[in-house]
N, C-alpha and C positions, 0 to 999 in steps of 0.2 A: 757703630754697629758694623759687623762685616757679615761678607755672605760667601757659604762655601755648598757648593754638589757634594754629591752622595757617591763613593764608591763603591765598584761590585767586585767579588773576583767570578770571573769568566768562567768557572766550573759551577758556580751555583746558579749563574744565568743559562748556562748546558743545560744543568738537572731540572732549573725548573721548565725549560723550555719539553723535556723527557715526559717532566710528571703531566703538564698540560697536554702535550702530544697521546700519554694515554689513557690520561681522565676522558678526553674525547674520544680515541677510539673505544673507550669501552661504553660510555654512554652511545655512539652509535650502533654497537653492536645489539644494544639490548633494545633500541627504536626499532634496531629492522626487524623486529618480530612483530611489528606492529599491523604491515600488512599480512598476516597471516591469522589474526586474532583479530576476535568479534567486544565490540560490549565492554565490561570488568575488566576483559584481561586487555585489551587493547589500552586501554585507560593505565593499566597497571604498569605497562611496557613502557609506554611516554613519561610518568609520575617520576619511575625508576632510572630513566635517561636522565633526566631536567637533574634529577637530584645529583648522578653521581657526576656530570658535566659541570654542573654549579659548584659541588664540593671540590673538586680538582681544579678548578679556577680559584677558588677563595682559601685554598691551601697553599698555593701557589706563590699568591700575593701575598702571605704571610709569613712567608717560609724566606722569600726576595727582602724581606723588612728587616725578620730578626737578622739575617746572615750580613748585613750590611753593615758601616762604619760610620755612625753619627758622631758629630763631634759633643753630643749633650745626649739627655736619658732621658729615654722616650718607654712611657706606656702607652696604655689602650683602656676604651672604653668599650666593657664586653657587650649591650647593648646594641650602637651602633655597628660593631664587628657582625651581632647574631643578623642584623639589617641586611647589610650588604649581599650575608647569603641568602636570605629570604629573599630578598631582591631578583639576585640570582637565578633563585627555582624558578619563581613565576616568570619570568620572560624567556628561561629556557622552554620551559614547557609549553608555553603562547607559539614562540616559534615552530617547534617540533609540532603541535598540533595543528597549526595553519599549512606547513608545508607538504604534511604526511596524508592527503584526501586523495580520493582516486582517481579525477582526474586534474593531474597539476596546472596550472597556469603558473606564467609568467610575474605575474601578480602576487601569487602565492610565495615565489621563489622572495621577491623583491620586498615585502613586509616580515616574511619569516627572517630574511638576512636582517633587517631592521632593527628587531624586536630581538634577534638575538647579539648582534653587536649593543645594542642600547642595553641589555641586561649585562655582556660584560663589561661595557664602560661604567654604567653605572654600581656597578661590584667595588667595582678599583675606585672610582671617589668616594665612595661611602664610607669602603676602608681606609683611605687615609684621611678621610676628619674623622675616622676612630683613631688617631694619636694624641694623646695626651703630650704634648713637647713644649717645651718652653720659649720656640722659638717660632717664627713667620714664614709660610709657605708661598711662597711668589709664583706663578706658574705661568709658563710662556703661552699665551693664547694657539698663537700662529701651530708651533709646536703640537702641543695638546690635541687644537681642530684636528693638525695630521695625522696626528696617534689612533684619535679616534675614528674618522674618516677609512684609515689603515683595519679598523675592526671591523667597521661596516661594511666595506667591502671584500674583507676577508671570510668574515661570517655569510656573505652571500654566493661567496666560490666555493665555499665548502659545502654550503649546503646543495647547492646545485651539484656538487659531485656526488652527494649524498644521494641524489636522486636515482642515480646510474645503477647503487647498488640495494635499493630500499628495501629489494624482498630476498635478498640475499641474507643467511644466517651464520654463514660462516667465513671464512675470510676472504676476502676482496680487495685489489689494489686500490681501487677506487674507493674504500671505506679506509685504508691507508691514507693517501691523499689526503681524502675530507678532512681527519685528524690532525694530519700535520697539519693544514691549511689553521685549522680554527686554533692550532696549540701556537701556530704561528701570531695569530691576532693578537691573542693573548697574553704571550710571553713579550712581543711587542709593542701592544698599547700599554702592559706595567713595566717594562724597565724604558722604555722613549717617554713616557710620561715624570717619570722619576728622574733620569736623566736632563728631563729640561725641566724640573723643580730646582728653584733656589728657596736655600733654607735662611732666615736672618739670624743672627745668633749676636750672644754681648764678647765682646772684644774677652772680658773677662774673666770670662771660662774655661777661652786657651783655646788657642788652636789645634792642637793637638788632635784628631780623629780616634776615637771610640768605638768597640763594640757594643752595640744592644744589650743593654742589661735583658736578658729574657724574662719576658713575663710568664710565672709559674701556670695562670689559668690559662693566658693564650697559648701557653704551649700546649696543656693538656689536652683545650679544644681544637685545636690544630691536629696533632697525635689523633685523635676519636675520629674528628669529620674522616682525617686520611684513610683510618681505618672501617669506617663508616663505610665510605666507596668502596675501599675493597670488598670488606664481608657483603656489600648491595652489587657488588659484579658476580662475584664468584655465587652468593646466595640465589642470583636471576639465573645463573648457566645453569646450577642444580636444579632448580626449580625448573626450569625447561625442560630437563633433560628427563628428568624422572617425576615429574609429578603432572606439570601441562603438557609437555609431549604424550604422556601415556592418557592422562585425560583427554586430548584430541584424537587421537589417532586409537585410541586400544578400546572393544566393546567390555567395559568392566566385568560381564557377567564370566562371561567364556576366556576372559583374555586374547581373543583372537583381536586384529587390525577390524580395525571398524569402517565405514563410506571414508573415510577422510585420507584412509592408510592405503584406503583403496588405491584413489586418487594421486597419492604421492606414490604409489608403487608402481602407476601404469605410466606413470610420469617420467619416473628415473630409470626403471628398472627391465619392464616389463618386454618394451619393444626392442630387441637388441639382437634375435635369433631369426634364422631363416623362415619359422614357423613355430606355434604356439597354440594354448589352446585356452577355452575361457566354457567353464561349467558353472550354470545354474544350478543352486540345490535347494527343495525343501523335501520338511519333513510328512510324508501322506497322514492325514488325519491325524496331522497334532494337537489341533484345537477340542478333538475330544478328552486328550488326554489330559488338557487344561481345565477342560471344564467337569470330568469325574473326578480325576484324583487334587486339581489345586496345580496353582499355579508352584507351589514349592516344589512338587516332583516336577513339574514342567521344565521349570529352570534347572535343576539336576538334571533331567534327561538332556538337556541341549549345551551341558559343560562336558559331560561324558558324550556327547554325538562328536563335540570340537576335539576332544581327545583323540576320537578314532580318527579320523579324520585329519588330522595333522601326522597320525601314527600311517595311514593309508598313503598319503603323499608325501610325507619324507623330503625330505630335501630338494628334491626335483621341483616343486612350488609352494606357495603360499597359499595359503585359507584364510578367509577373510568371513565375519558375520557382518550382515547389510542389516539387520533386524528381524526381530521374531523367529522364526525357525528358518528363516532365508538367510545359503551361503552360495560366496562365491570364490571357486579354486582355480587360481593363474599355473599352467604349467608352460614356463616362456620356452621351451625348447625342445618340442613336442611335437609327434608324428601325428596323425587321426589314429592308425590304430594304435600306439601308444598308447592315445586318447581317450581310448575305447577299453582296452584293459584297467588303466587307471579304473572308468567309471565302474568297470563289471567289481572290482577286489572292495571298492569304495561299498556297492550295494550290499557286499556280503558281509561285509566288516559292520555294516551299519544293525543288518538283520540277526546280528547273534543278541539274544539276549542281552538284558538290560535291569540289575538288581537294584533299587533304587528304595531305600524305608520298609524293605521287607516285600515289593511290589515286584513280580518278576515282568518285565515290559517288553512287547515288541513290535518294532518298528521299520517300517522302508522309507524306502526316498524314491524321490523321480528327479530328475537329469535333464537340461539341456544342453546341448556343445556345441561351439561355436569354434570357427579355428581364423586364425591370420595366416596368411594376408587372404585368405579364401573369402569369406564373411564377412571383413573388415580392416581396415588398419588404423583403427582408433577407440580408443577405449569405450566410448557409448556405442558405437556401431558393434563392438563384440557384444557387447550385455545386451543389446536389444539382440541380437541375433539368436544366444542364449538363452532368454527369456522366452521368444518365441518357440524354441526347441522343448523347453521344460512345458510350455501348456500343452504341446503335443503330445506329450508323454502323459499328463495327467487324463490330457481328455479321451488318450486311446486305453486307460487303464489303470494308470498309476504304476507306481514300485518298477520302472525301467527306465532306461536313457532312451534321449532321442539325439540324432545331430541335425541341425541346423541345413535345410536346402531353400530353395525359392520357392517352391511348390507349399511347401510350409507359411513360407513367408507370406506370399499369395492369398494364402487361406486364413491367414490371422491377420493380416491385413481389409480385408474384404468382411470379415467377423467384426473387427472392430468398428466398419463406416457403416456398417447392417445396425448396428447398437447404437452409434450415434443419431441416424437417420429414424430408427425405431421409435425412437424418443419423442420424434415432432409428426410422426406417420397420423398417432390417432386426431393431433391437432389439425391434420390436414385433411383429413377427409380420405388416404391412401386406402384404408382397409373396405372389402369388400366381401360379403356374405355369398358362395353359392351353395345350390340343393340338389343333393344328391338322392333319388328314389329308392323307397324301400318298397319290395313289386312283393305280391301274392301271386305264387306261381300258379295255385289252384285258382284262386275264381279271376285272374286277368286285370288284378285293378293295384293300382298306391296308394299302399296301408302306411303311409307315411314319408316323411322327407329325413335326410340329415344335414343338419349347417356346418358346414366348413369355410373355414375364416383363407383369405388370398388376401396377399400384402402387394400393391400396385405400386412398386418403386416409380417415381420419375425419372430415372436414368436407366435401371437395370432390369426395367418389367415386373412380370410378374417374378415374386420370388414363392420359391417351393415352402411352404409348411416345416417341412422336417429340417429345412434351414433358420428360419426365424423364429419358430416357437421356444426351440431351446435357449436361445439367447432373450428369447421375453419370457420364459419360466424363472431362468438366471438372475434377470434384473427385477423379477417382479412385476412386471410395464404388464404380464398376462393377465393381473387382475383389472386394471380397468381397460384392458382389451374385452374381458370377457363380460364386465359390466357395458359396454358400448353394445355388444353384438346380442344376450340377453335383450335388452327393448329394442334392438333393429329388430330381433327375428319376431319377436311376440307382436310388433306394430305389423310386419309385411304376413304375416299367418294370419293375422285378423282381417288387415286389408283383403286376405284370399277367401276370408268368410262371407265378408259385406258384398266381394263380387261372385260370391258361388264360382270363385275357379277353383276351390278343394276346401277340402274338411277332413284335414288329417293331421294328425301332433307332428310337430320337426323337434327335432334332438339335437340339443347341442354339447360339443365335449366340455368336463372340465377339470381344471387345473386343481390338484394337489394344493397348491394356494389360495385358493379361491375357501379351503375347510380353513384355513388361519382364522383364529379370531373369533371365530364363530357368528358370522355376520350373512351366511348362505342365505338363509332363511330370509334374512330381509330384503336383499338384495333382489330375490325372486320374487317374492310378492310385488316388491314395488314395482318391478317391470310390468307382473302382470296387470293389477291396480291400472297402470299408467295405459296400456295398450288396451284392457277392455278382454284380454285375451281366458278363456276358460278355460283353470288351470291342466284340465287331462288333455289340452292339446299341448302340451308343453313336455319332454322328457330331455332329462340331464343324464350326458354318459359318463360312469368313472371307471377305469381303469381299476385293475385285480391292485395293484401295490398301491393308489391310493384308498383302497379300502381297507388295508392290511394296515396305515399308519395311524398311529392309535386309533385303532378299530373304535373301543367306546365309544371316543366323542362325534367320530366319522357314523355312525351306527344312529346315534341320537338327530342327529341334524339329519339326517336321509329319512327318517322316523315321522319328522315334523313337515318336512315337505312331500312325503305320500301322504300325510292326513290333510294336506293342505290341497292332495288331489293332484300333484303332476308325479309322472311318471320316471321312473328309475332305471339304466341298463345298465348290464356289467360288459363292456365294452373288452376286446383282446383276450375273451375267456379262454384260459388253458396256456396261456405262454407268459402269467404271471406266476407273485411268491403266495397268492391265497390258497387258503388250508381247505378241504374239502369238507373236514368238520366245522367250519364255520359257513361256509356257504347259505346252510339255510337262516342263519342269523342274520344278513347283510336284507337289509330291505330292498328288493330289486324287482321287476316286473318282468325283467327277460334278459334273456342270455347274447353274446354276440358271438359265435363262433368264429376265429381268428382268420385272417387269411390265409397266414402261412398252411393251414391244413388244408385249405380248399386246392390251392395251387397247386397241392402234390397229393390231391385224391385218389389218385388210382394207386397210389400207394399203398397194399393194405394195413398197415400201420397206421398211418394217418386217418382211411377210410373207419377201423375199429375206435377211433380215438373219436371221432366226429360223432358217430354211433353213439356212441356212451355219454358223450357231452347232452345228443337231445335225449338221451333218455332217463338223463339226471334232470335237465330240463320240464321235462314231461311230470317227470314224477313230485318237484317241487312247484308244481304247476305255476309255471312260467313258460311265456313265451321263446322262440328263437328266432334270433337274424342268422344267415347265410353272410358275411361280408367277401368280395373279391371275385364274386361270382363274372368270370369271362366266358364262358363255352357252353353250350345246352347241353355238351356233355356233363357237365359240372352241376348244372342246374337240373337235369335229370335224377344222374345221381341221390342228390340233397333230400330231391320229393321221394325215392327209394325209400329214403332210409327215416325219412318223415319228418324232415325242415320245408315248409311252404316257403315262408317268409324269407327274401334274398334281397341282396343289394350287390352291386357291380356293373360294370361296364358293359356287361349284358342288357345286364336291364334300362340304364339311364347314367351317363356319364354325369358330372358334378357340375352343374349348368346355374349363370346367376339370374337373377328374378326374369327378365325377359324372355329369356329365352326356357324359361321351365313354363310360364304360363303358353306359351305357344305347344311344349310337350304333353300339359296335360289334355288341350283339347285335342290333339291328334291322337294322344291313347285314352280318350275319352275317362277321364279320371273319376272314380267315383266318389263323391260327397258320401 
């Protein structure tokens, strides 16, 4: 028996050393999308690595076989060959998926190297007991250990260079590196492996050295896997480029950059100029047009808003949709008034008409702006800043811009901890009831109270009414404010019965929310039930526009608690939307004449207006309140013109329980 090595020539050991060099670079290329992608696609990214790294390994090894010089004819067993690579995937993929977590360890680096040299050494044995040869493979231990040893630590320098460029998707030296490193392993652990293979052979075969007869199927699969990897590189680049890059980053609807595009554009792009500017947009009352005409015209008006809108900004920046009818427009190298311009052409471009399924539609927008480095010099600090600008514009009106100051900021800031704090106010006991007198000018006595609700911050005191109510109208928090203050007031009015300190109805206002539902009616009973209180000392005031919203159902619930016996105002008469021909429909017991006319009485406009109010009053026989009444001139006047009944700081400032029981026995109040 003799024993003869295997020769190679040195240009096939080149090429495969080339092919392995960029099986792995392109298997790395398609892992580093990995940190960039969530879930399926993340999963897809590694699947697609493992394979095309495994394929270019086991092509390799195949490719180093046939090109070689047996002295005897060797096939394969397609089997064990499909083994190897299956082998292959899985412990590529083990590896890449252990290494690639967000925060690396050490650990990680040292099992992932492991697990991926164990998978190519185990590639390369598997494949050579797929030979079918007639003779005996002797392999040098010592040898062998270092070949593979030589993987193992080669697969763990690569992949730690891997790590340098992991969230990198386009070329990197360092992803360079990594490739040669692991094409290194490879092309090394199979031809040092082979190289110290001795083959046994019969003397009578001849010595002579042979080409590989080719196997027709191994070739074919050889031929497919190579092509396999390619069409799975080139197939991942496409699919990144045009299917999951625009599914990440692009909002389907509009075509515009989506949060993600956002993010990548203020990243690379954005901050690069001396100044800059950063606009909030939505659409003013879009959500009605969602909800008359269908979300179908919805979506068409907001493909055609992104139209204008990219047509408005032109090349100077990018338009991006955040969701819903909220946009937001980067102009990175941008003046304020620049700025300013942009947003005026933006509102006009936005306000022209809009044909949409035969529906002619029209729309505005409102505007915040924020500017760098002024506002911020980082992408969240502009949009918040922007953000902040765009409520100011809604809340002073709509359909205009605002820019971005502190004084802004200040105020939306301090709104915001007012709404947070608002929230646990009623749990704590914060809120407190005082009583403001309604005086009878002719006969000297208090023909009544009104409740007004005071918010006692623990930090910030007292807060004003016309600061906090709006944000508890906003969040709704005013119905069971107005449910708490309801049995406060009916318990302490009763309380003022049992001690004979008065006997007179208190009024309390109420909320437009409060008719949701249609639950008034019980709400009020139960208070009264519960306090013992007789419902005609009790009067609820509402406001002219929430009697104007849906009047009907507003009309019937007022209907059922005057037969219930408490009392009705129409509270700010004359500086509402109500119609005069409804007026005497609305069930009401008395009129409030508004401040604003008393303040500017001597006015004779105002004085004519006031006039007319009580003697529309008069004539639908209802009573009148006087509100804002400060000067005996004022109060003189009133009883002119024939209003008794007043309230103001004349008569009795807006005082809490203590201090009103001490008021009524000094003006002797009458029961």
């Amino acid at each position: 028996m003799d024993k003869m090595g295997i020769h190679y020539n040195v240009w096939i050991v080149l090429l495969s050393f080339a092919l392995a060099a960029t099986a792995a670079y392109s298997a790395l290329n398609l892992i580093s999308q990995v940190s960039r992608s969530t879930c399926k696609i993340r999963r897809l990214w590694l699947i697609s690595g493992a394979c095309v790294l495994s394929c270019g390994i086991w092509t390799i090894h195949y490719v180093g076989i046939m090109a070689s010089r047996f002295p005897v004819e060797v096939n394969y067993y397609p089997g064990r060959a499909m083994l190897s690579l299956s082998v292959g995937v899985l412990f590529c993929y083990l590896a890449f998926r252990v290494t690639l977590v967000p925060r690396l360890r050490i650990w990680n680096l040292v099992v992932g190297g492991i697990l991926l040299g164990s998978g190519i050494s185990a590639m390369h044995y598997i494949g050579m007991s797929a030979m079918k040869i007639v003779t005996k493979i002797h392999y040098d231990i010592w040898i062998q250990a270092a070949a593979v040893t030589l993987v193992l630590v080669s697969s763990y320098i690569g992949l730690l260079m891997f790590h340098k460029f992991k969230e990198c998707a386009g070329f990197h030296r360092w992803k360079l590196y990594s490739a040669l490193f692991i094409g290194f392993s490879v092309t090394g652990l199979h031809y040092t492996s082979i190289r110290a293979s001795h083959f046994e052979y019969n003397s009578l075969l001849g010595s002579k050295p042979i080409f590989v007869e080719t196997d027709i199927v191994l070739l074919m699969g050889v031929s497919l896997v190579t092509l396999l990897m390619l069409a799975a590189s080139v197939g991942a680049v496409f699919l990144e480029h045009h299917v999951l890059e625009r599914m990440a980053y692009q909002d389907p609807l509009t075509e515009l950059p989506n949060r993600h595009g956002l993010e990548r554009y203020f990243k690379d792009d954005f901050f690069g100029s001396r100044s800059g500017a950063v606009f909030f947009m939505d659409i003013d009352r879009f959500k009605s047009i969602n909800d008359t005409l269908g979300h179908d015209i919805g979506d068409m008006l907001l493909q055609e808003a992104a139209v204008r809108l990219r047509r408005s900004v032109g090349v100077k920046g990018k338009v991006f949709r955040l969701g819903g009818d909220e946009f937001l427009i980067a102009l990175p190298d941008c003046t304020l008034e620049e700025a300013q311009d942009v947003a005026k052409h933006i509102m006009q471009e936005l306000k022209k008409f809009y044909r949409i399924k035969g529906n002619e539609l029209y729309i505005t927008a409102s505007l915040g702006i924020s500017m760098t480095p002024m506002h911020g010099t980082d992408r969240s600090a502009l949009m918040k800043a922007a953000d902040t600008a765009l409520y100011t514009s809604k809340d002073s009106g709509k359909n205009k811009f605002s820019v971005f100051d502190l004084e802004i900021n200040r105020h939306q800031l301090r709104r915001m901890c007012l709404e947070k704090d608002l929230c646990k106010a009623l749990a704590r006991s914060e809120f407190m009831v005082v009583y403001q007198p309604k005086w009878d000018s002719y006969m000297n006595v208090t023909v009544g109270l009104e409740a007004l609700l005071r918010w006692r911050h623990p930090e910030h005191g007292i807060i004003s009414p016309a600061e906090f109510i709006p944000i508890a109208e906003e969040t709704g928090l005013i119905v069971p404010i107005t449910h708490w203050m309801l049995h406060d007031v009916c318990s302490q009015n009763r309380l003022w019965h049992k001690e004979k300190i008065a006997n007179v109805p208190v009024s309390i206002n109420m909320s437009a929310r409060m008719f949701e539902g249609g639950s008034l009616y019980d709400v009020v009973e139960e208070a009264l039930t519960r306090s013992g209180l007789e419902s005609h000392f009790l009067e609820l005031e509402i406001t002219e526009s929430i009697a104007m919203i849906n009047m009907e159902e507003t009309v019937a619930q007022l209907s059922r608690l005057r037969m219930l016996g408490v009392r009705v105002s129409l509270d700010d008469f004359g500086t509402g939307f109500s119609s005069l021909g409804n007026l005497d429909e609305i069930p009401v017991n008395t009129l409030k004449i508004d401040q604003v006319f008393i303040r500017n009485s001597k006015m004779h406009s105002k004085k004519s207006i006031i006039s007319n109010i009580i003697a529309i009053a008069t004539n639908l026989n209802m009573e009148v309140v006087a509100e804002g009444v400060e000067t005996p001139e004022q109060s003189e006047l009133l009883q002119s013109l024939g209003c008794r009944v007043m309230q103001g700081y004349y008569y009795g400032r807006p005082m809490p329980v203590h201090e009103l029981g001490e008021w009524f026995i000094a003006n002797t109040a009458a029961s």
